[in-house]
C-alpha positions as CSV (number, residue, x, y, z in Angstrom):
1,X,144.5,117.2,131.3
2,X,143.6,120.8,132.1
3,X,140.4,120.4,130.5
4,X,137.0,118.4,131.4
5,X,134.6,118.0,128.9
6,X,130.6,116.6,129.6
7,X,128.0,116.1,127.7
8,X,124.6,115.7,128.3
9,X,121.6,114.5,126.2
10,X,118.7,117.4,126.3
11,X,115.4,115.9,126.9
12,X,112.3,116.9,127.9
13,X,110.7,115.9,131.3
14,X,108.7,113.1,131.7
15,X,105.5,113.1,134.4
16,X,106.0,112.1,137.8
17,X,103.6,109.6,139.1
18,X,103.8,107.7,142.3
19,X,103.1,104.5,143.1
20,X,99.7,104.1,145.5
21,X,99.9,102.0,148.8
22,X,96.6,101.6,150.4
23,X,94.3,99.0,152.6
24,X,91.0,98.4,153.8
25,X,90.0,100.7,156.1
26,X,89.7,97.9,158.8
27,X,93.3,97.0,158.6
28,X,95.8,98.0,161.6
29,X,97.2,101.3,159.4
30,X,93.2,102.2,159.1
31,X,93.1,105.4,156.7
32,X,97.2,106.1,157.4
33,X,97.9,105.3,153.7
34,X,94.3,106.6,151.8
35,X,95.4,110.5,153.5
36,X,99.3,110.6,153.3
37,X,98.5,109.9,149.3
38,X,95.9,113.1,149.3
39,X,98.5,115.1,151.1
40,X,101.4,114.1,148.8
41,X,101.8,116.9,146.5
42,X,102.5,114.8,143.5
43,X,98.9,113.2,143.3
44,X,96.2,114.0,141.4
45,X,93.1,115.3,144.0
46,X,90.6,113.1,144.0
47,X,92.3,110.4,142.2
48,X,95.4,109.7,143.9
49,X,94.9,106.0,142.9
50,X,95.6,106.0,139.2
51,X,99.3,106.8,139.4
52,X,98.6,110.1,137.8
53,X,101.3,113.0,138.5
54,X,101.1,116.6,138.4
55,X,104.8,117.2,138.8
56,X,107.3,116.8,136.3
57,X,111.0,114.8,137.2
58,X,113.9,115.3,135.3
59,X,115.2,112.6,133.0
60,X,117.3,109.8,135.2
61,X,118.8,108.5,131.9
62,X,119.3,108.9,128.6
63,X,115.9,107.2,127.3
64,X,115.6,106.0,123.7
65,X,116.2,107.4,120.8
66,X,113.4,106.8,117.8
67,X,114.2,107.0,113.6
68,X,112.5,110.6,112.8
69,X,113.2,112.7,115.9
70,X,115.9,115.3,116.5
71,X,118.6,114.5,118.8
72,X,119.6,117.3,120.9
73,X,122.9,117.3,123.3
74,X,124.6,119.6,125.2
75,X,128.3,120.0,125.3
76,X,130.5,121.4,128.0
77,X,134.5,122.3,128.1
78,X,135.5,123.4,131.5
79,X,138.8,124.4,132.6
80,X,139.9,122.6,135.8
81,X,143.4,124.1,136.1
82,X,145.3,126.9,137.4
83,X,146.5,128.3,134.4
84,X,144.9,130.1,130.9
85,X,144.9,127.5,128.0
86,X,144.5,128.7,124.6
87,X,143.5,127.9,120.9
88,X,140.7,125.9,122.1
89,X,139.1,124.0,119.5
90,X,135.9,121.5,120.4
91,X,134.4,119.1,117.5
92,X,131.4,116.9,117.9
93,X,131.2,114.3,114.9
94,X,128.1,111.8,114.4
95,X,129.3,108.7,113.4
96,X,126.8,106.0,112.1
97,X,127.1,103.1,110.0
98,X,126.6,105.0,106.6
99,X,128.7,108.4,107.1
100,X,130.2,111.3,109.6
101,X,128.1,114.1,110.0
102,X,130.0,117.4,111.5
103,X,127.2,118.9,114.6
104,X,129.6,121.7,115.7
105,X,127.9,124.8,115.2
106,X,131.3,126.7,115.2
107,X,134.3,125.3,113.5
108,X,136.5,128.3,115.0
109,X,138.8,128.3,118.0
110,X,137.9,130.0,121.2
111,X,141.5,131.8,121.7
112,X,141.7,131.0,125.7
113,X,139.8,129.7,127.5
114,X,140.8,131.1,131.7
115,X,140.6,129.0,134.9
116,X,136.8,127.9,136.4
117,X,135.2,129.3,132.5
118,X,133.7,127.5,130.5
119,X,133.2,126.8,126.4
120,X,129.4,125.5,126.1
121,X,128.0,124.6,122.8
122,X,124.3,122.8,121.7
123,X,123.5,120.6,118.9
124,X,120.6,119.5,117.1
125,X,120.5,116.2,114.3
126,X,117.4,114.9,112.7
127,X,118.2,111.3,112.9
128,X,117.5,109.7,109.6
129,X,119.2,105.9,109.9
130,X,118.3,102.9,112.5
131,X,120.9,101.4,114.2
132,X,124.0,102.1,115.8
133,X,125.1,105.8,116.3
134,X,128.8,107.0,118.2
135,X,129.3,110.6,118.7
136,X,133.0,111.7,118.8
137,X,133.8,114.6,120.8
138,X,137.2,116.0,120.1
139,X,138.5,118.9,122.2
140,X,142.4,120.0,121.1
141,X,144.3,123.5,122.9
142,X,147.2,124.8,123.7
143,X,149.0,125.2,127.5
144,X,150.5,128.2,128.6
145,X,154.0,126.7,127.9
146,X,153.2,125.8,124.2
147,X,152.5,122.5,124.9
148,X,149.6,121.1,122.2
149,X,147.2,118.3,124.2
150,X,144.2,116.8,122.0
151,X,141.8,113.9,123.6
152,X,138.0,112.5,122.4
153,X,135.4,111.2,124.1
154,X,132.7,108.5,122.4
155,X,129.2,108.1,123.6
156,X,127.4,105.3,122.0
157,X,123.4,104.8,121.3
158,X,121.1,102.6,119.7
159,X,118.3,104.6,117.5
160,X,115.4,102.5,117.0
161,X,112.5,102.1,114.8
162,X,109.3,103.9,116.0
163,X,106.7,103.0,113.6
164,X,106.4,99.5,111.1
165,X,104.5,100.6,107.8
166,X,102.5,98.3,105.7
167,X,100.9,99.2,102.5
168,X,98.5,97.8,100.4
169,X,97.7,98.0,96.5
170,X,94.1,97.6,95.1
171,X,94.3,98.2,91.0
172,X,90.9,99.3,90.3
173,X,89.2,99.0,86.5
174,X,89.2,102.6,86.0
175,X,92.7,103.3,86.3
176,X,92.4,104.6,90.1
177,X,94.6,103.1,92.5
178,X,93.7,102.7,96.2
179,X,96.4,102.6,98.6
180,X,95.6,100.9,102.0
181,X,98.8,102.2,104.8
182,X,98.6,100.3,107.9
183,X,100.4,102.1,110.9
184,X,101.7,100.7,114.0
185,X,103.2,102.3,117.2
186,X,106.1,99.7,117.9
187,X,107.4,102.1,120.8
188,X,106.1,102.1,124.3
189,X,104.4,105.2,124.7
190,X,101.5,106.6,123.1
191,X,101.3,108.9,120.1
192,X,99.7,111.6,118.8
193,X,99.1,111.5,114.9
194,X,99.5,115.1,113.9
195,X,99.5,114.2,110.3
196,X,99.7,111.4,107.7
197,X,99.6,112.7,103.7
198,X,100.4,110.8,100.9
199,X,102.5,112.6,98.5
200,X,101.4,111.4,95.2
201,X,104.0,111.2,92.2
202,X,103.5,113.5,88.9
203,X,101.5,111.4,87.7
204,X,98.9,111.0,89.9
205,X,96.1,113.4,91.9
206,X,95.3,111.7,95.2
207,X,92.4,112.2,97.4
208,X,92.0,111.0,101.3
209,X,89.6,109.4,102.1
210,X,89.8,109.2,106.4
211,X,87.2,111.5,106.9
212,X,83.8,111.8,106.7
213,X,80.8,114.5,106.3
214,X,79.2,115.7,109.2
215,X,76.9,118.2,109.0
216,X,78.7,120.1,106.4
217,X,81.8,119.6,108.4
218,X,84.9,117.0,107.3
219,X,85.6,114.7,110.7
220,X,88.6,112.3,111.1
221,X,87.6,108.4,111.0
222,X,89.5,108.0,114.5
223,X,87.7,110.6,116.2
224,X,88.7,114.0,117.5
225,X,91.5,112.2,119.5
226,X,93.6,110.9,117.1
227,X,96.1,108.9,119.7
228,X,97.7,106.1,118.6
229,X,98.4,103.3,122.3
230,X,101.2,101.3,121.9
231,X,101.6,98.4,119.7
232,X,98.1,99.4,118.5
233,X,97.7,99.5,114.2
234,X,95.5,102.0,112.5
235,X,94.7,101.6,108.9
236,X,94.7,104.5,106.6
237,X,93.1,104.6,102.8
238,X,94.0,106.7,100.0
239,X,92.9,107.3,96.4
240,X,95.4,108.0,93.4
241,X,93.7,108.6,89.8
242,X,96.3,109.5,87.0
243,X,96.3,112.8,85.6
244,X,94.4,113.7,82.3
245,X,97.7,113.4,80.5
246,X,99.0,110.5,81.4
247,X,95.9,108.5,81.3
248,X,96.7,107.7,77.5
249,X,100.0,106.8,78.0
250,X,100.9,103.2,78.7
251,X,103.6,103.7,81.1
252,X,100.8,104.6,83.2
253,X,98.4,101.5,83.2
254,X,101.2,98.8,82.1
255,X,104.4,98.0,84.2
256,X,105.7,99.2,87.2
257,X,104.6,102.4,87.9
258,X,105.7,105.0,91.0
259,X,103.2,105.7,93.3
260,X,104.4,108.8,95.9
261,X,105.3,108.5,99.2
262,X,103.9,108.6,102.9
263,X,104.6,111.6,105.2
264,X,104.5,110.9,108.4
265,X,104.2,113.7,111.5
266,X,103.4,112.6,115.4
267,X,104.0,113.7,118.6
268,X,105.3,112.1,121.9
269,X,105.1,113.0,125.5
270,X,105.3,116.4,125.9
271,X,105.2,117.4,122.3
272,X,108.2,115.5,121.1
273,X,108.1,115.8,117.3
274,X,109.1,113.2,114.9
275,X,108.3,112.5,111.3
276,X,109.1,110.2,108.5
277,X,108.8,109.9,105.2
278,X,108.9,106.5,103.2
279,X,110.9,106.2,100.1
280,X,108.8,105.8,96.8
281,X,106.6,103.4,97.0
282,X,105.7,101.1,93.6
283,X,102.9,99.4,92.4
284,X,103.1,96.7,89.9
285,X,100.2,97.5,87.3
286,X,98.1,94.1,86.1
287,X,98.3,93.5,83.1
288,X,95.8,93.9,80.5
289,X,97.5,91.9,77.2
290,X,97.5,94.2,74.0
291,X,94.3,95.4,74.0
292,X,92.4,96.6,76.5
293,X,88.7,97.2,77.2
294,X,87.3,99.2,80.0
295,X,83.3,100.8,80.8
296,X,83.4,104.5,81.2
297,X,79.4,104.9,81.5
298,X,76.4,101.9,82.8
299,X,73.7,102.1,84.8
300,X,73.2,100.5,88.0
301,X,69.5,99.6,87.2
302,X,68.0,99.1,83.9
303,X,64.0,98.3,83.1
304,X,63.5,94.4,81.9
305,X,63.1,94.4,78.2
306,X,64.3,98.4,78.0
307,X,67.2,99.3,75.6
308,X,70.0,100.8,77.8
309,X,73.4,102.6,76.7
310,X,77.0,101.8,78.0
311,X,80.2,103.6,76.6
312,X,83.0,101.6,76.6
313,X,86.9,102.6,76.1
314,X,89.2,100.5,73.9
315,X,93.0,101.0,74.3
316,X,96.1,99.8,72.1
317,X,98.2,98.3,75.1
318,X,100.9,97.1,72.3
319,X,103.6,98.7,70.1
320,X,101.9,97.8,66.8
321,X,99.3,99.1,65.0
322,X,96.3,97.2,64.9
323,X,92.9,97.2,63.0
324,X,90.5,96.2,64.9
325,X,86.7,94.3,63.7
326,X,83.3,94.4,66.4
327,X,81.5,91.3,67.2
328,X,78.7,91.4,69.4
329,X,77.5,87.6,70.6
330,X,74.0,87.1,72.8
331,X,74.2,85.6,75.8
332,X,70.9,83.9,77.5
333,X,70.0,87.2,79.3
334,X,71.7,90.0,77.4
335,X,71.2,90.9,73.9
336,X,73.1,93.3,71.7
337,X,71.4,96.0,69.7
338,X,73.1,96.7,66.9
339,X,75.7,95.4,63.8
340,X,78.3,93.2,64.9
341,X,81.2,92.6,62.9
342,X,81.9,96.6,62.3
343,X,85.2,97.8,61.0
344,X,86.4,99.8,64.2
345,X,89.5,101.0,62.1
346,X,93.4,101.2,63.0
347,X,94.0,101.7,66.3
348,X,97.6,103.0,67.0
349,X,100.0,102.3,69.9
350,X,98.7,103.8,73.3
351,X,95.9,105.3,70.9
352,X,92.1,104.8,72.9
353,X,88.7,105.4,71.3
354,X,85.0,105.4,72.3
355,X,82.2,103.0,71.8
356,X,78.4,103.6,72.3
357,X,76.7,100.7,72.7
358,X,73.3,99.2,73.5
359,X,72.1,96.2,75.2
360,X,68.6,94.9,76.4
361,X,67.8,92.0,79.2
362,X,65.2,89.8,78.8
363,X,65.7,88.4,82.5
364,X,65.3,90.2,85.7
365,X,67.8,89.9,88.5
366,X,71.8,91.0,88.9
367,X,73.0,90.6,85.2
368,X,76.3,90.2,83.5
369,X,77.4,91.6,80.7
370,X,79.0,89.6,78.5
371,X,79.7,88.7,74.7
372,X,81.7,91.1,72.7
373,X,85.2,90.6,70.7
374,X,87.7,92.4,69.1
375,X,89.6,90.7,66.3
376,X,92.9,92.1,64.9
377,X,92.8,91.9,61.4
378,X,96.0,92.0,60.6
379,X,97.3,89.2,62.8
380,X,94.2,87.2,62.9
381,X,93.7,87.8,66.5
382,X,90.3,87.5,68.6
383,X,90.2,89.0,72.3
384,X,86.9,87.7,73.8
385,X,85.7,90.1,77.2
386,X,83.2,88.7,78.9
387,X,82.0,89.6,82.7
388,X,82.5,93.0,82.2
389,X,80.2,94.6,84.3
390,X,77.1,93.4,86.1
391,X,73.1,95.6,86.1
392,X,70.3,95.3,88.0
393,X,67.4,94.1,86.0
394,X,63.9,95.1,87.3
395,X,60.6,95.1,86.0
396,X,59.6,98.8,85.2
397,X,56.8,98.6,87.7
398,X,59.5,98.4,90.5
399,X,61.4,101.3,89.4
400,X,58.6,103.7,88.8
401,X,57.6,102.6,92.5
């Protein structure tokens, strides 16, 4: 061949550190070891036993590749011969176990190429798959007596996974979700959590909630240094509520329902960026039957033998119409004020309305509210809802105080 062709993965440099030898000051060396280490220019001063470095040493191999970061290489045609080759055409192909992705930044030839010159090209791939990856390097010219010669190169690595996501689901009563992400380093190095959003669906407003108010000023959970140690798992909590309107609709509180999905941005070594982002993530919705009932407004603590309002929310869960009758039953410790057996009216499919009621306790203590059932009248169905919520009873001398 007339032409060499190298390539070369471009990484950043890694920190020097050196490894300590040292002994008691009464052994034969004496304090031989303790000052060649504080003369060695790599140390830190004053702590030359930590293995800390100062300098910075070029990579000695070509490292591991993680799932999020960008994959930079640099390529290199060189002419070795005598003699001026031309039509030179160099293609660099990613090859993985999904597709082939074309990284040349030119797809034009280079129309000679003399003798001791070189054709030097750099690419840059976001890598977005685990698993095996082979890039092809194809170089094809022409000799000075016509002669067409065409060779390849492959250069095979493993890209691995950097970080194992968990998530949890908690389906609150008032149609919020809360979405627990647990995050783990799985690599070998630590990490710097730049960010980690949650990118809520259309149908949903999310709020974070991994800070906290300090003195008027929002502070991360994890402190100011948010490094993640390797291997270690940090937990991360988010709240989705549905939007205004699709909070009526049932798609939204019945079935499987799409979430959003995490973003993930960190940093490595010497500000090595990656980032991934999950695919959608799903929630399956509990079930609430065909009708469903739900408090809007209670109190936390009521007065013993004191009237006290709650507003509930009734919704038509089913793809009937239904018309629906009030019964209010006693229980030993709560009692209903009002009619029972009231003509709520039809209620249509995915159709809510609002109910004022009021309640007493005759017993102090944490109560629960119980008793009340709807009954379709035009199927002859009861629901029955009890443990609905619990109150604080207290005697109105304690809550005054």
């Amino acid at each position: 061949y007339f032409l060499i062709f190298a390539v070369m993965r471009l990484t950043k440099p890694t920190l020097f550190t050196n490894i300590p030898v040292t002994c008691e000051e009464r052994d034969l060396p004496g304090n031989l070891f303790n000052q060649l280490m504080k003369d060695d220019p790599s140390t830190v001063k004053g702590a030359e036993t930590l293995m800390l470095g100062e300098m910075l040493t070029l990579p000695q191999n070509f490292g591991n590749i993680f799932l999020g970061e960008t994959f930079s290489s640099y390529i290199s045609v060189h002419n070795d011969s005598n003699q001026v080759v031309k039509d030179i055409l160099v293609k660099a192909d990613l090859q993985t176990s999904s597709q082939r992705l074309n990284l040349s930044a030119s797809s034009a030839a280079v129309a000679e190429l003399k003798p001791d010159c070189c054709i030097d090209d750099v690419i840059h791939h976001e890598v977005k798959e685990i698993g095996t990856h082979i890039l092809v390097c194809a170089v094809s010219y022409t000799t000075q007596t016509g002669e067409k010669m065409y060779f390849r190169k492959f250069f095979k690595f493993q890209v691995l996974k950097p970080l194992d996501v968990k998530t949890k689901f908690y389906n609150a009563e008032t149609d919020e979700v809360f979405l627990e992400a647990q995050i783990q380093n799985i690599t070998t190095s630590p990490m710097f959590m730049e960010k980690v959003s949650l990118e809520p669906s259309m149908m949903y407003n999310v709020a974070e909630l991994n800070t906290v108010d300090t003195a008027g000023e929002s502070e991360s959970t994890f402190g100011a240094r948010t490094y993640l140690q390797p291997m270690d798992t940090r937990q991360y909590l988010y709240c989705l509520k549905p939007k205004q309107e699709f909070a009526e609709k049932a798609g939204v509180i019945k079935g499987v329902t799409v979430i959003g999905k995490l973003d993930i941005v960190w940093k490595t070594n010497l500000g090595e960026r990656g980032r991934l982002q999950t695919s959608q993530l799903q929630r399956m919705a509990p079930g609430y039957g065909d009708v469903r009932l739900s408090l809007e407004t209670i109190p936390d603590t009521v007065n013993l033998e004191e009237p006290f309002d709650i507003t509930c929310k009734i919704t038509n869960c089913s793809e009937r119409t239904m018309d629906l009758v009030l019964e209010m039953c006693n229980t030993n410790s709560i009692h209903w004020c009002g009619v029972s057996g009231r003509q709520l009216g039809k209620l249509h499919p995915s159709s809510s309305l609002h109910l004022a009621l009021t309640l007493l306790s005759s017993v102090q203590g944490l109560q629960s509210v119980s008793g009340l059932r709807l009954t379709d009248t035009f199927l002859k169905r009861t629901y029955e809802y009890d443990d609905i919520a619990q109150v604080c009873v207290v005697s109105s001398e304690v809550k005054q105080s």
